[in-house]
C-alpha positions as CSV (number, residue, x, y, z in Angstrom):
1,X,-33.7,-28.1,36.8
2,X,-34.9,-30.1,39.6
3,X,-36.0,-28.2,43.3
4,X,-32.7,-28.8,44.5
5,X,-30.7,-27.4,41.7
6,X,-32.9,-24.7,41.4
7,X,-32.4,-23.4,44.8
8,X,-28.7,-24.9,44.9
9,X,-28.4,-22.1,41.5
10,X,-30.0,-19.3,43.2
11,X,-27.8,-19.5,46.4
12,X,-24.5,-19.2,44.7
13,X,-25.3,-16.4,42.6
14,X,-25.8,-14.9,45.8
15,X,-22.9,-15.6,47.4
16,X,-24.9,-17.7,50.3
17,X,-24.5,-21.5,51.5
18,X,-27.9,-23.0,52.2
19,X,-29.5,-24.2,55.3
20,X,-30.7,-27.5,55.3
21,X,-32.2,-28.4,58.6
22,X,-33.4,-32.1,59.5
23,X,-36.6,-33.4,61.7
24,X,-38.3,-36.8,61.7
25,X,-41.7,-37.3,60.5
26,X,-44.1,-37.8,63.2
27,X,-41.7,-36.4,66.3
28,X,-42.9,-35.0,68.7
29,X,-46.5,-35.9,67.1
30,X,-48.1,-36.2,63.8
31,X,-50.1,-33.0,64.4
32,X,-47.0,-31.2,64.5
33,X,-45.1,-32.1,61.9
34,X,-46.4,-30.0,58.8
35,X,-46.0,-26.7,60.7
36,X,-42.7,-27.3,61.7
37,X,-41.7,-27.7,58.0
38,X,-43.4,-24.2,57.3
39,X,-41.8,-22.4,60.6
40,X,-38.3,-24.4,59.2
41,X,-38.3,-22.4,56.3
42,X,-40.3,-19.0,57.5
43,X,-37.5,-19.0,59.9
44,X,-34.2,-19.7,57.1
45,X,-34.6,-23.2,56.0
46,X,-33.4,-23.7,52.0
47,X,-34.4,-27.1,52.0
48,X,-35.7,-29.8,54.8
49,X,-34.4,-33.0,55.3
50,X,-37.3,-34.8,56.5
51,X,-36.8,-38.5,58.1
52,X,-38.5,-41.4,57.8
53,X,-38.9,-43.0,61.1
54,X,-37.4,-46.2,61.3
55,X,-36.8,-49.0,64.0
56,X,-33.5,-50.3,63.6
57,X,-31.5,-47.3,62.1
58,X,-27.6,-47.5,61.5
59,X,-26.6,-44.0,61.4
60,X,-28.6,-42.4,63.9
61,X,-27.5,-41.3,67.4
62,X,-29.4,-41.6,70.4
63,X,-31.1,-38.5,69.9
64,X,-32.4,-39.1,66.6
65,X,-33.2,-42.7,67.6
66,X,-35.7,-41.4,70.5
67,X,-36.8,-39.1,67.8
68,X,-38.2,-42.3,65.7
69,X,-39.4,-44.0,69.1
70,X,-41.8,-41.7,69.4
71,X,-43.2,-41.2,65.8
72,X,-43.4,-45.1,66.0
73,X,-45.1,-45.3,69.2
74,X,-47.9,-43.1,66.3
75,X,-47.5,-45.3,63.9
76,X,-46.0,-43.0,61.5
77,X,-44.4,-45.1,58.7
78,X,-43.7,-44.2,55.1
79,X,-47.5,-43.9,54.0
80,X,-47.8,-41.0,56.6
81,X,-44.6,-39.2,55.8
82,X,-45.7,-39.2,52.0
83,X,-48.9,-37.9,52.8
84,X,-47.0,-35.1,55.3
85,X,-45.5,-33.8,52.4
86,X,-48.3,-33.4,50.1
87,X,-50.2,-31.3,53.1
88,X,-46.7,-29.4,53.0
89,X,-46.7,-28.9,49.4
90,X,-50.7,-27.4,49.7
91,X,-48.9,-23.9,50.7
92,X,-45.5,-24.3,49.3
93,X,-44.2,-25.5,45.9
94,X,-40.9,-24.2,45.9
95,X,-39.0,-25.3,49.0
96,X,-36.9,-28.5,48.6
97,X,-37.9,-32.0,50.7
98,X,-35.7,-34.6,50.7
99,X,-36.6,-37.8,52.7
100,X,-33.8,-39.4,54.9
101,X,-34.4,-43.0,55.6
102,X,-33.2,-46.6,55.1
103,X,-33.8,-49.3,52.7
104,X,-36.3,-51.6,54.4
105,X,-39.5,-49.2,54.2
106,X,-39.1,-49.3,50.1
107,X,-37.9,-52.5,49.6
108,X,-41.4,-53.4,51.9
109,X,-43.4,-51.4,48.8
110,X,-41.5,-52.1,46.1
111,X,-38.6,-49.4,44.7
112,X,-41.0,-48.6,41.8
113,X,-44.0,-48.4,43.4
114,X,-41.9,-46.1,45.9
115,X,-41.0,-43.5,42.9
116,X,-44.1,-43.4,42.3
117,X,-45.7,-42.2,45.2
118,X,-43.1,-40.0,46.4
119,X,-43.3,-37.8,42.7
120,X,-47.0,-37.7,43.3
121,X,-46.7,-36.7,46.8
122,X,-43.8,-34.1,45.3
123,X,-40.7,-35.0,46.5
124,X,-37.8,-33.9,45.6
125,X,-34.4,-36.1,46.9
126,X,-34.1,-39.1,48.5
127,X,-31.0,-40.2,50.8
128,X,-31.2,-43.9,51.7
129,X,-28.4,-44.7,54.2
130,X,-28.0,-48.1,53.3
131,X,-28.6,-48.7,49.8
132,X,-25.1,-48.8,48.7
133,X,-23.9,-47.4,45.1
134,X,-22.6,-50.6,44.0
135,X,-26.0,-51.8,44.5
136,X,-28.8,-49.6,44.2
137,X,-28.7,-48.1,39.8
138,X,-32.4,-49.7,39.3
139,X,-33.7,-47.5,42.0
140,X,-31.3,-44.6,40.8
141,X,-32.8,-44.7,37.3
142,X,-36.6,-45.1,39.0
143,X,-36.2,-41.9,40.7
144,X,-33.9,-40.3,37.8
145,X,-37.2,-41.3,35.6
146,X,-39.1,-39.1,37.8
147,X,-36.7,-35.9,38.2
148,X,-36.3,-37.0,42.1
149,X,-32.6,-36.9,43.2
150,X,-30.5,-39.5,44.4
151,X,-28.6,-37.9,47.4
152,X,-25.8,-39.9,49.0
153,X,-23.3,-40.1,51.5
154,X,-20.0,-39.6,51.3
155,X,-17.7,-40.4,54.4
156,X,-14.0,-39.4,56.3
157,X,-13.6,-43.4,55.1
158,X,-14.6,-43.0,52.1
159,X,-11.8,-44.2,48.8
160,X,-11.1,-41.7,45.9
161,X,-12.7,-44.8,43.8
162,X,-15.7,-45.0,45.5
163,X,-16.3,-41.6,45.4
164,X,-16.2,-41.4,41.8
165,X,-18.7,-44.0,41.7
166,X,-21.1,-42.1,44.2
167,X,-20.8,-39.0,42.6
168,X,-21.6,-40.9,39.1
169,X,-24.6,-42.1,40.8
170,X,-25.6,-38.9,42.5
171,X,-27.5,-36.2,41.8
172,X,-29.0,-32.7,43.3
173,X,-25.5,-32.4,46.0
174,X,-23.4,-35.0,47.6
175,X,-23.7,-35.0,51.6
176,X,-20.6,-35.5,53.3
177,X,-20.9,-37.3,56.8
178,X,-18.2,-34.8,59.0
179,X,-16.8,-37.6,61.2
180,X,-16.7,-40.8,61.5
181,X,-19.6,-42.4,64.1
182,X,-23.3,-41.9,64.5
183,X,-25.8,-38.2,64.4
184,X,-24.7,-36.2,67.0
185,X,-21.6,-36.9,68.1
186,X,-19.8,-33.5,68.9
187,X,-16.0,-33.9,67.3
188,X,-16.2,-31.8,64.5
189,X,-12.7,-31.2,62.6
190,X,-13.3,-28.0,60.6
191,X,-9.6,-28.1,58.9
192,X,-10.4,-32.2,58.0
193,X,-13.8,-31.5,56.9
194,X,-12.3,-28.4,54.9
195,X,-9.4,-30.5,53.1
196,X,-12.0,-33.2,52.5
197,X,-14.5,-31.1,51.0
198,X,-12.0,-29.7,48.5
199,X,-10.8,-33.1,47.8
200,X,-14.8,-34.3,46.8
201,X,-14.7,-31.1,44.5
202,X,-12.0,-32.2,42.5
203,X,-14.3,-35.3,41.8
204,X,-17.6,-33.4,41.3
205,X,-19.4,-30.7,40.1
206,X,-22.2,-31.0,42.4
207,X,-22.9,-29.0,45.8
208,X,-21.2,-30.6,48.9
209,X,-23.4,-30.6,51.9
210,X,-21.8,-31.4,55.0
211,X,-23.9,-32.7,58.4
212,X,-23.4,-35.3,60.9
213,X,-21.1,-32.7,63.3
214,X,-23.1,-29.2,63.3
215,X,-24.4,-28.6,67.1
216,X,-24.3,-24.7,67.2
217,X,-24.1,-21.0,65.4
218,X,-20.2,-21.8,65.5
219,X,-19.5,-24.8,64.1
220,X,-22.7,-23.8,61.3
221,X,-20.5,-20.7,61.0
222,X,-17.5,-22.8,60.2
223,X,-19.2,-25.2,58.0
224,X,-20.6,-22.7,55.4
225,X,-17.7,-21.1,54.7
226,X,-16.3,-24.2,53.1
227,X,-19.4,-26.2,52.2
228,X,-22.1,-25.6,49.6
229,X,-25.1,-26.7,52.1
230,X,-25.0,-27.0,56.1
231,X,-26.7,-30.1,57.4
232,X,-28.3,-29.9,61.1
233,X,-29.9,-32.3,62.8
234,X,-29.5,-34.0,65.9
235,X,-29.2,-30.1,67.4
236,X,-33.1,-29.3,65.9
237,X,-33.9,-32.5,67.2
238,X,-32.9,-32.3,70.6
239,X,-34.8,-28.8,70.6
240,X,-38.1,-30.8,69.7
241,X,-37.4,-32.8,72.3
242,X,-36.4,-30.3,75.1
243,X,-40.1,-28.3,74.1
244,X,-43.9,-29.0,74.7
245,X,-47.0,-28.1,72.5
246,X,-47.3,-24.2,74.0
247,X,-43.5,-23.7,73.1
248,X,-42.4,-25.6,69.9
249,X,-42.7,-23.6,67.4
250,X,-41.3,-20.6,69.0
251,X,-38.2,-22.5,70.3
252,X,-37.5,-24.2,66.4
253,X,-38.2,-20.7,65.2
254,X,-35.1,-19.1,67.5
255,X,-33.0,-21.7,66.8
256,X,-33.7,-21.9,63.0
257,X,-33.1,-17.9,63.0
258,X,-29.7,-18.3,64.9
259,X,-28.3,-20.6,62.5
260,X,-29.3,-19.0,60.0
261,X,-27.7,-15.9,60.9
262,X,-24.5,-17.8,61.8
263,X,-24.6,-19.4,58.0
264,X,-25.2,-16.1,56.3
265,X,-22.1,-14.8,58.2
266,X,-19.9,-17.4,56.8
């Protein structure tokens, strides 16, 4: 079994939900980045979602889009996030990375040249925003080849047909989008997201993460009781933002442990 399984396995025979917190590569600097993965998961993290900074990204709020502003303004591109992983992965080999991004960054390398370098730099799911299913099974079976997991989204939008064909593509969980708009926005519909979620397990065996909607211990509370993983990322982002170099760590760290405390109370 892949990372993801693996961990996906091991929280369920516990009873638990996992914690999958997001950052972008590079934000608030480069320096920082590898110790906020390790304080992520010192502090509850199951997996990290780790984003590729982008300059024209389609999902993102404006938090997340200030997020890549400022990796860019350090030139952080997909070389560098590779390479934050494999200084990650130096210390920890069992923790889950999945890289969050969108299609342009591969397609600039090649998709086979991109397997490549991200199962040598040990990564272990990718979610590209807009490669869509119908689309993308060359670059499925590249990463299938290599035991990486194709992660994708599902939406509030989103047909009973075409979410038998996502889930066929898929692999390591399925990562429903809570609401319909952009990261961040603050509408979150626990008894739509609930009867959505049960409707996507009908469809699939695998774990249903939910994200796009999770701002606070509540609504993480709320989340994990129905979902398999909680998603949470324009909320860690904003505390990035909100600190400076003497205080970052210590503010992810009280964050990280309140969410986690709200998700293990599910």
């Amino acid at each position: 079994m892949s990372r993801i399984q693996t961990t996906f396995a091991t929280l369920k025979q516990q009873g638990k939900t996992a914690l999958i917190p997001y950052i972008t590569a590079g934000d608030p600097h480069p320096k920082h980045t590898v110790n906020l993965m390790h304080t992520l998961v010192k502090n509850g993290a199951d997996m990290i979602e780790l984003g590729v900074p982008f300059s024209d990204p389609m999902a993102d709020g404006p938090v997340i889009q200030r997020a890549s502003e400022r990796a860019l303004v350090h030139k952080v591109g997909l070389t560098a996030v590779l390479d934050m992983v494999k200084e990650f992965r130096q210390t920890n080999q069992t923790t889950p990375i999945v890289l969050m991004g969108y299609a342009n960054p591969i397609e600039a390398i090649g998709p086979t040249v991109f397997a490549d370098r991200a199962k040598a730099a040990d990564v272990d799911g990718v979610i590209t925003v807009d490669y869509p299913p119908e689309e993308c099974g060359e670059f499925v079976k590249e990463l299938r080849a290599r035991d990486i997991d194709p992660v994708f989204l599902l939406s509030p939008t989103t047909e009973p047909k075409r979410v038998e064909l996502i889930v066929n593509q898929a692999s390591g969980f399925v990562y429903y989008v809570s609401l319909k708009g952009v990261t961040g926005a603050a509408n979150l519909d626990i008894v739509e997201v609930s009867a959505r979620v049960a409707s996507i397990r009908q469809q699939t065996n695998l774990p249903v993460g939910v994200g796009f909607g999770i701002r606070d211990a509540a609504t993480a509370k709320a989340t994990a009781a129905i979902a398999d993983a909680v998603v949470v990322g324009s909320r860690m982002v904003q505390e990035i933002e909100a600190s400076n170099d003497d205080n970052l760590l210590e503010n992810v760290a009280a964050l990280m442990k309140e969410l986690k405390t709200a998700v293990d109370a599910a």
